[in-house]
N, C-alpha and C positions, 0 to 999 in steps of 0.2 A: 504493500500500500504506500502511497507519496504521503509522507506524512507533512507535508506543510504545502499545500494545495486548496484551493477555491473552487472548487466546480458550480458555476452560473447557468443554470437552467435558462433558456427561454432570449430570446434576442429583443429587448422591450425597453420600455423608458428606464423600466425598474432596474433593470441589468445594466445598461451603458453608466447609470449613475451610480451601479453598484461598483464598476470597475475604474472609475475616478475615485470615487472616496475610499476605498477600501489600501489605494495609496497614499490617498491622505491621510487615514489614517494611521498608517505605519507599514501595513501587511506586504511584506517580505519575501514573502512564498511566492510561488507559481497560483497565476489565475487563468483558468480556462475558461471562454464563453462559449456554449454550448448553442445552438440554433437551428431552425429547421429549415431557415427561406435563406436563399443562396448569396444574404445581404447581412453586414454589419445593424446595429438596432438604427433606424428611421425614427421620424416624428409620423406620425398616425393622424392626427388630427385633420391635417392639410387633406389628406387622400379623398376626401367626398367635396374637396373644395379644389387649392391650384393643380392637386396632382390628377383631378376629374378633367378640369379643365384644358388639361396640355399646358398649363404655363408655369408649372415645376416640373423635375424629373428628379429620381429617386437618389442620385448623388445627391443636387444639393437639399434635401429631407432629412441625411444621415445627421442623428444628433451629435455624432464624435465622428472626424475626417479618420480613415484610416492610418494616420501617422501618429493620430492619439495614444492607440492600442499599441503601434508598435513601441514609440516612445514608454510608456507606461508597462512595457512588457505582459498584453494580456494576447492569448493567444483565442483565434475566435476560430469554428470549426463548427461546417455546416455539418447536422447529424441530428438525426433523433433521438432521443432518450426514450425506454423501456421499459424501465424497471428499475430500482432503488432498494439495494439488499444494507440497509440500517447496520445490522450488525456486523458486516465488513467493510460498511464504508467504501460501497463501488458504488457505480451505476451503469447499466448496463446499454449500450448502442444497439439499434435495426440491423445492424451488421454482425453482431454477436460480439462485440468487443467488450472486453469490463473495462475499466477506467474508476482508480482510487481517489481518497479524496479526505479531507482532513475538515473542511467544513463544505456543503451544500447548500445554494441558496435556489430556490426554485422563485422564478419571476415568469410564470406559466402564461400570467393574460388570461383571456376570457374570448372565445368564440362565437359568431351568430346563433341565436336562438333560431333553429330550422323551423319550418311550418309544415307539417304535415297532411298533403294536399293533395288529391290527383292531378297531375301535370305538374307540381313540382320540378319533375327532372326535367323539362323540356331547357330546348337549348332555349337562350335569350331572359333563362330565368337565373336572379343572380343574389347574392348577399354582400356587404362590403365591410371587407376588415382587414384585408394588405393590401400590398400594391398589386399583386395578382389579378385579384377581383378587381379593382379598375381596371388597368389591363385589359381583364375580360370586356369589362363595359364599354370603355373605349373605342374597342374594334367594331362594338355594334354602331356606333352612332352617327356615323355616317351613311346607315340607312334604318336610321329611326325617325320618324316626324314626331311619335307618339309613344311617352313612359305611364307607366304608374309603376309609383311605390307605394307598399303598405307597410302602415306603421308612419304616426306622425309623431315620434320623437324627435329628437334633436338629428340623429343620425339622418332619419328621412326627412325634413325637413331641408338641412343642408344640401342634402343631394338635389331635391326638388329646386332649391335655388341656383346650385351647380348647374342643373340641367336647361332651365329658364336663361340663364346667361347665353348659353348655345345655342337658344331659338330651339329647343326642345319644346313641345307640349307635354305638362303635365298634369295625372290626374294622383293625388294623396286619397288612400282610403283607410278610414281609421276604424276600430270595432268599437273603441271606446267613443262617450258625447262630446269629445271636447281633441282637439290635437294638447300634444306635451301635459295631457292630464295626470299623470303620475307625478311630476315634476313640479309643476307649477299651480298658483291660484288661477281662477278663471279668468281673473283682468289678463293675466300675462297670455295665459290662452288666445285669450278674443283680439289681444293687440297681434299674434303674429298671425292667429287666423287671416285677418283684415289686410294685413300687411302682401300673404301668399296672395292671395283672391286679388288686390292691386296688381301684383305683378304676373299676374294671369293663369295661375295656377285654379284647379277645380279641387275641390276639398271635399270628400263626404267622409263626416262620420257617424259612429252611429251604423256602420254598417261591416257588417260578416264576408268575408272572403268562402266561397265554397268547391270552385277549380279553378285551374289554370287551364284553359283549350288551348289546344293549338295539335296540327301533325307535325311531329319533329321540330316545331321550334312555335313558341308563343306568340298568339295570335286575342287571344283575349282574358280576361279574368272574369271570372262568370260569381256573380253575389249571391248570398242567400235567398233574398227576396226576386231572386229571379233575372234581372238585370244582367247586363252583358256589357262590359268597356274596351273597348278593340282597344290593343297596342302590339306592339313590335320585341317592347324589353319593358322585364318585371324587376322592381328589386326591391326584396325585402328586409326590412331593418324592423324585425320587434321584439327587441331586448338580446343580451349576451346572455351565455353560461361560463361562470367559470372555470380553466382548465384544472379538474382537481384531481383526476381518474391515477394521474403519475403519484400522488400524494396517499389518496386513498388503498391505493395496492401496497402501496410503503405499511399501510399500517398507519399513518399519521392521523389527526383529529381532525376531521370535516366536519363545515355546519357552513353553508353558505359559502364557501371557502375554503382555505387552509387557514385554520385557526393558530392565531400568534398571538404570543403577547403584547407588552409596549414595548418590546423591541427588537420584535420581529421574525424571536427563536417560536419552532413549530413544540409539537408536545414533543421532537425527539433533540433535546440539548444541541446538537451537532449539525441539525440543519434548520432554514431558516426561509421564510417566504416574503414577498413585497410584492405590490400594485394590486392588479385587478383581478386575481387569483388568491389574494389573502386577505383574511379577516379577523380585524382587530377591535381590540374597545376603546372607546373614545369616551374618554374622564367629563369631555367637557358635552356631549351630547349623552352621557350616562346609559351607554348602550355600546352594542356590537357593530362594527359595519365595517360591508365592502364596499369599495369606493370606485367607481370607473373615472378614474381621475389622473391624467397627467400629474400636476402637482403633489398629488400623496401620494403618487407612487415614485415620484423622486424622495419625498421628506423618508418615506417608510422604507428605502436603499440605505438613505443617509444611515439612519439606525440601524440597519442590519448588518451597513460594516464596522461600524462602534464595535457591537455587539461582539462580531466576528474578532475583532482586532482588541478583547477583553475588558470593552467600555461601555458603561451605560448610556445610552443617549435616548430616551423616552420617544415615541411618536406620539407628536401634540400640534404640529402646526396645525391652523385650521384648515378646513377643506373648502377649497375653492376649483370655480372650473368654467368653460366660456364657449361660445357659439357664436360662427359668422356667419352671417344670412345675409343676401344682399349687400346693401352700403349698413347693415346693423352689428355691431357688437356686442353680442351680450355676455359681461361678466357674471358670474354666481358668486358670492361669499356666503361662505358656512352653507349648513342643512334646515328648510322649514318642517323639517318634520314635527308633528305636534302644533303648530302654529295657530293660535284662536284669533287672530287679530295683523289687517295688512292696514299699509298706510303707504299710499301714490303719492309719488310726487313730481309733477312735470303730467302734458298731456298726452294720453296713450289711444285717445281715439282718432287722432286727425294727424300728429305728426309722429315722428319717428325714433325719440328720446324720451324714456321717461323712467324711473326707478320703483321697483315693489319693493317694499320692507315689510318683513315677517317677524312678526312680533310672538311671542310666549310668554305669559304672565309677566307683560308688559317691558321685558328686557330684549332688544335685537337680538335674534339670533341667524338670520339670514338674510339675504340681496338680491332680487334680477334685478341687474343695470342696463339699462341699453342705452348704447353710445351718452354713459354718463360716467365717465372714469371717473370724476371726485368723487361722487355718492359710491362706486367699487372702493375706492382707497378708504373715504371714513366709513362704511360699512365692516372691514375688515377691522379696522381698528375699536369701532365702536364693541365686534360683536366681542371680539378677544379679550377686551377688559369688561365685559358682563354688562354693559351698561343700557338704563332706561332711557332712552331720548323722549323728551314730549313731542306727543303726538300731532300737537299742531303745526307746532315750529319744526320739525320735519317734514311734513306734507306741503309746508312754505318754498316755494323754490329762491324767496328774496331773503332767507335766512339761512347765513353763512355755516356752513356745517362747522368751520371750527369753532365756531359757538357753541355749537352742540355739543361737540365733545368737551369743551369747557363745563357747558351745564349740567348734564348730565350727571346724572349719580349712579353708583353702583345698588341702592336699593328701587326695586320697583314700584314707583309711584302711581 
Protein backbone atom coordinates (compact mmCIF):
# COMPACT_ATOMS: atom_id res chain seq x y z
CA UNK A 1 0.00 0.00 0.00
CA UNK A 2 1.42 3.83 -0.61
CA UNK A 3 1.22 4.96 2.52
CA UNK A 4 1.39 8.62 2.02
CA UNK A 5 -1.10 9.07 -0.97
CA UNK A 6 -4.43 11.10 -1.66
CA UNK A 7 -6.60 9.21 -3.93
CA UNK A 8 -9.44 12.16 -5.24
CA UNK A 9 -12.49 10.41 -6.47
CA UNK A 10 -14.41 12.30 -9.01
CA UNK A 11 -13.01 15.39 -11.52
CA UNK A 12 -15.51 18.22 -9.92
CA UNK A 13 -15.38 21.67 -8.32
CA UNK A 14 -14.96 19.65 -5.03
CA UNK A 15 -11.76 17.91 -6.39
CA UNK A 16 -9.63 20.62 -8.24
CA UNK A 17 -10.04 22.68 -4.96
CA UNK A 18 -9.26 19.60 -3.01
CA UNK A 19 -5.83 19.54 -4.85
CA UNK A 20 -4.94 23.34 -4.27
CA UNK A 21 -5.52 23.33 -0.64
CA UNK A 22 -4.43 20.08 0.21
CA UNK A 23 -0.97 21.87 -0.70
CA UNK A 24 -1.73 24.55 1.13
CA UNK A 25 -2.04 22.96 3.51
CA UNK A 26 1.17 21.12 3.97
CA UNK A 27 0.29 17.56 2.24
CA UNK A 28 3.59 16.19 1.01
CA UNK A 29 2.53 12.89 -0.34
CA UNK A 30 1.54 11.90 -3.72
CA UNK A 31 -2.12 13.11 -4.97
CA UNK A 32 -3.87 11.38 -7.51
CA UNK A 33 -7.13 12.67 -9.29
CA UNK A 34 -9.06 10.10 -10.24
CA UNK A 35 -11.95 10.90 -13.25
CA UNK A 36 -14.05 9.43 -15.61
CA UNK A 37 -14.47 12.37 -18.71
CA UNK A 38 -11.22 12.53 -20.63
CA UNK A 39 -10.83 16.23 -19.17
CA UNK A 40 -9.06 17.89 -16.14
CA UNK A 41 -12.23 19.34 -13.52
CA UNK A 42 -14.37 22.35 -15.74
CA UNK A 43 -16.61 24.82 -14.31
CA UNK A 44 -20.23 23.39 -14.92
CA UNK A 45 -22.38 26.18 -14.43
CA UNK A 46 -21.47 27.85 -17.80
CA UNK A 47 -22.56 24.43 -19.90
CA UNK A 48 -26.52 25.29 -20.21
CA UNK A 49 -25.29 28.93 -20.88
CA UNK A 50 -21.75 30.10 -23.06
CA UNK A 51 -20.66 26.57 -23.46
CA UNK A 52 -24.69 25.84 -25.04
CA UNK A 53 -24.04 28.73 -26.91
CA UNK A 54 -20.78 28.04 -28.86
CA UNK A 55 -19.09 31.17 -27.36
CA UNK A 56 -16.86 29.17 -24.69
CA UNK A 57 -15.06 25.87 -25.39
CA UNK A 58 -14.02 23.59 -22.63
CA UNK A 59 -10.31 24.74 -22.37
CA UNK A 60 -11.16 27.96 -21.25
CA UNK A 61 -14.05 26.36 -18.49
CA UNK A 62 -11.08 24.31 -16.98
CA UNK A 63 -11.11 25.65 -13.29
CA UNK A 64 -7.07 24.92 -12.80
CA UNK A 65 -4.82 25.31 -16.51
CA UNK A 66 -3.02 22.07 -16.78
CA UNK A 67 0.25 23.51 -15.49
CA UNK A 68 -1.42 23.96 -12.08
CA UNK A 69 -1.59 20.15 -11.44
CA UNK A 70 1.76 19.66 -12.97
CA UNK A 71 3.21 22.40 -10.81
CA UNK A 72 1.44 21.24 -7.60
CA UNK A 73 2.42 17.68 -8.48
CA UNK A 74 -1.11 16.04 -8.78
CA UNK A 75 -1.37 13.56 -11.03
CA UNK A 76 -4.94 13.32 -12.81
CA UNK A 77 -5.96 9.84 -14.78
CA UNK A 78 -8.98 9.28 -16.67
CA UNK A 79 -10.43 5.93 -15.04
CA UNK A 80 -13.34 4.74 -13.30
CA UNK A 81 -13.40 3.71 -9.92
CA UNK A 82 -15.39 0.34 -8.78
CA UNK A 83 -15.01 -0.43 -5.79
CA UNK A 84 -13.51 0.68 -2.32
CA UNK A 85 -12.06 -2.20 -0.11
CA UNK A 86 -11.98 0.03 3.48
CA UNK A 87 -9.86 -2.35 5.20
CA UNK A 88 -6.83 -2.38 2.78
CA UNK A 89 -7.08 0.94 1.70
CA UNK A 90 -7.36 0.30 -2.34
CA UNK A 91 -9.71 1.03 -4.80
CA UNK A 92 -10.23 -0.79 -7.28
CA UNK A 93 -10.23 0.42 -11.60
CA UNK A 94 -12.81 -1.00 -14.65
CA UNK A 95 -9.71 -2.38 -15.65
CA UNK A 96 -9.03 -4.50 -12.61
CA UNK A 97 -6.31 -2.58 -11.33
CA UNK A 98 -6.05 -1.83 -7.38
CA UNK A 99 -4.58 1.36 -6.42
CA UNK A 100 -3.59 2.01 -2.46
CA UNK A 101 -4.16 4.93 -0.64
CA UNK A 102 -3.56 6.50 2.76
CA UNK A 103 -6.57 8.81 2.67
CA UNK A 104 -9.63 8.91 0.09
CA UNK A 105 -11.63 11.60 -0.64
CA UNK A 106 -14.79 10.95 -2.89
CA UNK A 107 -16.01 14.29 -4.68
CA UNK A 108 -18.73 11.87 -6.72
CA UNK A 109 -21.36 14.89 -7.83
CA UNK A 110 -24.74 14.16 -8.47
CA UNK A 111 -26.38 12.84 -11.84
CA UNK A 112 -29.61 13.78 -13.91
CA UNK A 113 -32.74 12.51 -12.35
CA UNK A 114 -33.90 10.14 -15.55
CA UNK A 115 -37.74 10.19 -16.21
CA UNK A 116 -39.16 7.01 -16.84
CA UNK A 117 -41.19 7.32 -20.18
CA UNK A 118 -42.00 5.58 -23.20
CA UNK A 119 -39.62 7.15 -25.89
CA UNK A 120 -37.33 8.10 -23.42
CA UNK A 121 -34.43 6.46 -25.48
CA UNK A 122 -35.30 8.18 -28.78
CA UNK A 123 -32.55 9.91 -30.30
CA UNK A 124 -32.82 13.89 -29.81
CA UNK A 125 -33.95 13.07 -26.20
CA UNK A 126 -31.33 14.52 -23.88
CA UNK A 127 -30.28 15.52 -20.16
CA UNK A 128 -27.44 18.08 -19.39
CA UNK A 129 -24.73 17.67 -16.90
CA UNK A 130 -21.05 17.71 -18.88
CA UNK A 131 -19.83 18.82 -21.67
CA UNK A 132 -20.99 15.70 -23.43
CA UNK A 133 -24.50 16.28 -23.26
CA UNK A 134 -24.18 19.61 -24.85
CA UNK A 135 -22.13 18.36 -27.26
CA UNK A 136 -24.85 16.04 -27.86
CA UNK A 137 -27.27 19.01 -28.09
CA UNK A 138 -25.25 21.16 -30.10
CA UNK A 139 -25.03 18.85 -33.14
CA UNK A 140 -28.97 18.86 -33.17
CA UNK A 141 -29.42 22.57 -33.46
CA UNK A 142 -28.88 23.27 -36.58
CA UNK A 143 -31.83 21.46 -37.44
CA UNK A 144 -34.17 22.21 -34.62
CA UNK A 145 -36.75 25.23 -35.20
CA UNK A 146 -38.58 23.70 -32.04
CA UNK A 147 -37.21 22.47 -28.13
CA UNK A 148 -39.18 21.64 -25.05
CA UNK A 149 -37.73 21.11 -21.93
CA UNK A 150 -39.30 19.69 -18.99
CA UNK A 151 -38.78 20.71 -15.75
CA UNK A 152 -38.68 24.54 -14.90
CA UNK A 153 -35.84 24.78 -12.48
CA UNK A 154 -33.11 26.63 -12.70
CA UNK A 155 -31.28 24.10 -14.94
CA UNK A 156 -34.24 24.25 -17.48
CA UNK A 157 -34.86 27.48 -17.30
CA UNK A 158 -31.32 28.55 -18.34
CA UNK A 159 -31.37 26.27 -21.17
CA UNK A 160 -34.69 27.68 -22.28
CA UNK A 161 -32.90 31.19 -22.27
CA UNK A 162 -29.73 29.56 -23.82
CA UNK A 163 -31.96 28.29 -26.54
CA UNK A 164 -34.13 31.77 -27.11
CA UNK A 165 -30.74 33.46 -27.80
CA UNK A 166 -30.22 31.00 -30.85
CA UNK A 167 -33.63 31.93 -32.35
CA UNK A 168 -34.64 28.49 -30.83
CA UNK A 169 -38.46 28.13 -30.17
CA UNK A 170 -39.21 27.07 -26.89
CA UNK A 171 -41.85 25.35 -25.01
CA UNK A 172 -41.12 24.65 -20.79
CA UNK A 173 -43.48 22.10 -19.38
CA UNK A 174 -43.67 21.94 -15.74
CA UNK A 175 -45.89 19.17 -13.42
CA UNK A 176 -45.74 21.35 -10.68
CA UNK A 177 -48.33 25.03 -10.48
CA UNK A 178 -45.79 27.39 -10.50
CA UNK A 179 -41.96 27.19 -12.56
CA UNK A 180 -38.69 27.02 -9.66
CA UNK A 181 -41.40 26.12 -7.05
CA UNK A 182 -39.23 24.12 -4.97
CA UNK A 183 -36.94 26.90 -4.76
CA UNK A 184 -38.46 29.95 -4.47
CA UNK A 185 -41.65 32.08 -3.19
CA UNK A 186 -44.21 32.65 -5.60
CA UNK A 187 -43.33 36.46 -6.35
CA UNK A 188 -39.85 35.12 -7.55
CA UNK A 189 -41.83 32.58 -9.48
CA UNK A 190 -44.36 34.89 -11.26
CA UNK A 191 -41.29 37.41 -11.92
CA UNK A 192 -39.33 34.88 -14.02
CA UNK A 193 -42.54 33.35 -15.35
CA UNK A 194 -43.26 36.91 -16.98
CA UNK A 195 -39.85 37.45 -17.76
CA UNK A 196 -39.77 33.70 -20.09
CA UNK A 197 -43.26 34.53 -21.79
CA UNK A 198 -41.49 38.25 -22.70
CA UNK A 199 -38.96 36.61 -24.24
CA UNK A 200 -41.14 34.27 -26.14
CA UNK A 201 -40.98 31.32 -24.50
CA UNK A 202 -44.55 29.13 -23.90
CA UNK A 203 -44.76 27.98 -20.34
CA UNK A 204 -47.35 25.38 -19.07
CA UNK A 205 -47.60 24.10 -15.83
CA UNK A 206 -49.59 22.22 -14.03
CA UNK A 207 -49.16 19.74 -16.53
CA UNK A 208 -47.87 15.75 -16.73
CA UNK A 209 -45.56 14.43 -19.33
CA UNK A 210 -46.99 10.87 -20.56
CA UNK A 211 -44.55 9.85 -23.93
CA UNK A 212 -42.02 10.93 -25.96
CA UNK A 213 -43.32 9.91 -29.97
CA UNK A 214 -41.24 9.80 -32.37
CA UNK A 215 -39.72 6.67 -34.94
CA UNK A 216 -36.05 6.73 -34.05
CA UNK A 217 -35.72 10.16 -33.17
CA UNK A 218 -38.21 12.68 -31.22
CA UNK A 219 -40.81 14.16 -32.80
CA UNK A 220 -43.31 15.16 -30.14
CA UNK A 221 -44.13 14.96 -26.36
CA UNK A 222 -47.59 13.72 -25.94
CA UNK A 223 -49.26 15.16 -22.20
CA UNK A 224 -51.52 13.45 -19.98
CA UNK A 225 -54.46 15.35 -20.68
CA UNK A 226 -54.20 14.34 -24.00
CA UNK A 227 -52.31 17.10 -25.98
CA UNK A 228 -49.44 16.71 -28.21
CA UNK A 229 -46.25 19.46 -28.63
CA UNK A 230 -44.31 18.69 -31.99
CA UNK A 231 -40.53 19.29 -31.60
CA UNK A 232 -37.33 18.10 -32.81
CA UNK A 233 -35.19 17.95 -29.38
CA UNK A 234 -36.34 17.15 -25.62
CA UNK A 235 -34.35 17.89 -22.68
CA UNK A 236 -34.82 17.08 -19.54
CA UNK A 237 -33.70 18.73 -16.39
CA UNK A 238 -35.97 17.49 -13.19
CA UNK A 239 -33.64 17.27 -10.39
CA UNK A 240 -30.14 15.24 -9.68
CA UNK A 241 -29.32 12.16 -7.74
CA UNK A 242 -26.43 11.95 -5.90
CA UNK A 243 -23.43 9.69 -6.85
CA UNK A 244 -23.55 7.57 -3.72
CA UNK A 245 -23.77 3.79 -5.00
CA UNK A 246 -19.24 3.93 -4.87
CA UNK A 247 -19.85 4.94 -1.10
CA UNK A 248 -22.76 2.64 -0.29
CA UNK A 249 -20.99 -0.75 -1.49
CA UNK A 250 -17.98 0.75 0.70
CA UNK A 251 -20.03 0.10 3.59
CA UNK A 252 -20.06 3.81 4.38
CA UNK A 253 -23.23 5.99 5.86
CA UNK A 254 -25.88 7.04 3.29
CA UNK A 255 -28.82 9.28 3.84
CA UNK A 256 -29.39 11.63 1.07
CA UNK A 257 -25.71 11.56 0.45
CA UNK A 258 -22.51 10.45 1.81
CA UNK A 259 -22.91 11.43 5.26
CA UNK A 260 -19.82 13.64 6.92
CA UNK A 261 -19.22 15.50 9.52
CA UNK A 262 -18.12 19.25 9.89
CA UNK A 263 -15.29 18.26 8.27
CA UNK A 264 -15.81 16.36 5.97
CA UNK A 265 -14.59 12.78 7.21
CA UNK A 266 -17.22 9.81 6.18
CA UNK A 267 -18.21 7.29 9.01
CA UNK A 268 -14.88 5.55 7.91
CA UNK A 269 -11.83 7.99 9.71
CA UNK A 270 -9.75 7.47 6.52
CA UNK A 271 -11.89 8.73 3.83
CA UNK A 272 -13.77 11.64 3.32
CA UNK A 273 -16.49 13.32 0.87
CA UNK A 274 -17.25 17.07 -0.55
CA UNK A 275 -19.88 18.83 -2.94
CA UNK A 276 -22.95 17.57 -4.36
CA UNK A 277 -22.45 13.81 -3.26
CA UNK A 278 -22.08 14.74 0.50
CA UNK A 279 -24.19 15.52 3.37
CA UNK A 280 -23.58 17.48 6.05
CA UNK A 281 -25.01 19.40 9.07
CA UNK A 282 -25.29 22.80 9.17
CA UNK A 283 -25.14 24.47 12.80
CA UNK A 284 -26.60 27.51 11.43
CA UNK A 285 -29.76 26.15 9.45
CA UNK A 286 -29.90 23.30 12.54
CA UNK A 287 -30.26 20.41 10.08
CA UNK A 288 -28.74 18.15 7.59
CA UNK A 289 -28.18 19.04 3.81
CA UNK A 290 -26.94 18.46 0.43
CA UNK A 291 -26.11 21.38 -1.32
CA UNK A 292 -25.87 21.48 -5.23
CA UNK A 293 -23.68 24.36 -4.95
CA UNK A 294 -20.42 25.48 -6.59
CA UNK A 295 -19.40 27.44 -3.49
CA UNK A 296 -19.99 24.74 -0.67
CA UNK A 297 -18.47 22.40 -2.57
CA UNK A 298 -15.34 24.44 -2.62
CA UNK A 299 -15.75 25.62 1.29
CA UNK A 300 -16.58 21.64 2.10
CA UNK A 301 -12.73 20.78 -0.05
CA UNK A 302 -11.32 23.45 1.93
CA UNK A 303 -12.06 21.36 5.07
CA UNK A 304 -11.51 18.17 3.96
CA UNK A 305 -7.87 18.97 3.29
CA UNK A 306 -7.60 20.43 6.92
CA UNK A 307 -8.94 17.40 7.97
CA UNK A 308 -6.68 15.20 5.60
CA UNK A 309 -3.46 17.27 6.45
CA UNK A 310 -4.47 16.71 10.79
CA UNK A 311 -6.59 20.17 11.08
CA UNK A 312 -9.79 21.00 12.13
CA UNK A 313 -11.37 23.41 9.83
CA UNK A 314 -15.30 23.32 10.44
CA UNK A 315 -17.77 23.75 7.34
CA UNK A 316 -19.62 26.87 8.17
CA UNK A 317 -19.43 29.28 5.37
CA UNK A 318 -22.81 30.19 4.22
CA UNK A 319 -24.54 28.80 1.40
CA UNK A 320 -24.96 30.76 -1.47
CA UNK A 321 -25.41 30.09 -5.39
CA UNK A 322 -26.63 32.18 -8.75
CA UNK A 323 -28.46 31.94 -12.08
CA UNK A 324 -28.01 33.62 -15.44
CA UNK A 325 -31.17 34.11 -17.46
CA UNK A 326 -31.18 36.57 -20.15
CA UNK A 327 -29.59 40.03 -19.21
CA UNK A 328 -30.60 38.64 -15.30
CA UNK A 329 -28.47 37.70 -12.59
CA UNK A 330 -29.61 36.05 -9.85
CA UNK A 331 -27.65 35.77 -6.70
CA UNK A 332 -29.13 33.27 -3.74
CA UNK A 333 -27.78 33.85 -0.02
CA UNK A 334 -28.36 31.26 2.56
CA UNK A 335 -31.57 28.67 2.41
CA UNK A 336 -35.51 29.93 2.85
CA UNK A 337 -36.31 26.83 4.14
CA UNK A 338 -38.87 27.23 6.80
CA UNK A 339 -39.45 30.98 5.85
CA UNK A 340 -43.15 32.58 7.36
CA UNK A 341 -42.60 35.94 6.06
CA UNK A 342 -40.98 37.61 2.59
CA UNK A 343 -40.33 41.22 2.00
CA UNK A 344 -39.75 42.90 -1.86
CA UNK A 345 -37.94 45.22 -2.42
CA UNK A 346 -37.59 47.17 -5.94
CA UNK A 347 -40.22 46.39 -8.76
CA UNK A 348 -40.75 42.65 -9.90
CA UNK A 349 -43.77 43.13 -12.01
CA UNK A 350 -42.76 45.48 -14.95
CA UNK A 351 -39.00 45.61 -14.60
CA UNK A 352 -36.03 43.49 -14.20
CA UNK A 353 -34.35 44.15 -10.72
CA UNK A 354 -35.75 43.45 -7.62
CA UNK A 355 -34.67 41.49 -4.31
CA UNK A 356 -36.99 38.76 -2.17
CA UNK A 357 -35.99 38.60 1.54
CA UNK A 358 -36.87 35.47 3.43
CA UNK A 359 -37.48 36.09 6.75
CA UNK A 360 -37.93 33.21 9.92
CA UNK A 361 -39.00 34.44 13.14
CA UNK A 362 -38.20 37.72 11.98
CA UNK A 363 -34.33 37.30 11.41
CA UNK A 364 -32.97 37.16 7.57
CA UNK A 365 -32.09 34.06 6.67
CA UNK A 366 -32.14 34.19 2.83
CA UNK A 367 -31.97 36.38 -0.61
CA UNK A 368 -33.08 36.11 -4.51
CA UNK A 369 -31.37 39.14 -5.92
CA UNK A 370 -31.79 39.96 -9.38
CA UNK A 371 -29.39 42.01 -10.89
CA UNK A 372 -29.10 43.63 -7.22
CA UNK A 373 -25.50 42.99 -6.06
CA UNK A 374 -25.78 45.20 -2.98
CA UNK A 375 -28.93 43.76 -1.55
CA UNK A 376 -26.59 39.88 -2.42
CA UNK A 377 -23.56 41.59 -0.49
CA UNK A 378 -25.61 42.85 2.66
CA UNK A 379 -27.90 39.94 2.44
CA UNK A 380 -24.92 37.72 3.12
CA UNK A 381 -23.68 39.65 5.72
CA UNK A 382 -26.86 40.45 7.33
CA UNK A 383 -27.85 36.66 7.36
CA UNK A 384 -24.20 35.45 8.84
CA UNK A 385 -24.55 37.60 11.98
CA UNK A 386 -28.38 36.57 12.62
CA UNK A 387 -29.63 39.66 12.29
CA UNK A 388 -33.50 41.26 12.35
CA UNK A 389 -33.67 44.08 9.68
CA UNK A 390 -37.08 46.10 9.92
CA UNK A 391 -39.26 45.35 7.70
CA UNK A 392 -40.12 48.58 6.31
CA UNK A 393 -36.82 50.15 5.86
CA UNK A 394 -35.90 47.01 3.91
CA UNK A 395 -38.68 46.96 1.57
CA UNK A 396 -37.51 50.97 1.00
CA UNK A 397 -35.38 50.88 -1.98
CA UNK A 398 -34.34 54.81 -0.77
CA UNK A 399 -32.85 53.27 2.59
CA UNK A 400 -29.36 52.71 2.42
CA UNK A 401 -28.71 49.12 3.44
CA UNK A 402 -25.64 50.13 5.53
CA UNK A 403 -28.17 51.55 7.62
CA UNK A 404 -29.45 48.48 8.03
CA UNK A 405 -26.85 46.63 9.10
CA UNK A 406 -26.09 49.41 11.42
CA UNK A 407 -29.77 49.18 12.85
CA UNK A 408 -30.24 46.10 13.10
CA UNK A 409 -30.01 43.96 16.04
CA UNK A 410 -29.29 40.51 16.74
CA UNK A 411 -32.74 39.90 18.68
CA UNK A 412 -35.83 39.60 16.68
CA UNK A 413 -38.16 42.21 16.89
Amino acid sequence: MDNNRVIIVGASHASAQLCASLRQEGWAGEVLLIGDEPTLPYHRPPLSKTYLAGTSNLDELLIRKPDFYDKQQVAFRQARVTSVERGARTVTLSNGETLGYDKLALCLGARPRRLSLPGADLAGVHYLRDAADIEAIRDSLATTSHAVIIGAGYIGLETAASLRKLGISVSVLEAADRVLQRVTAPEVSAFYDRVHREEGVEIRVGVGVNALEGKGHVSGVRLEDGDSVATELVIIGVGVVPNVELAQEAGLTVDNGIVIDAYGRTSDPEIFAAGDCANYYDARYEGRLRLESVPSAVEQAKSVAAAICGRERQISALPWFWSDQYDLKLQIAGLNTGYDEIVLRGDRSTGRDFACFYLGKGRLIAADCVNRPQEFMFSKRAIAQGLAPNRDLLADPGTALKSLLEASTTSAG
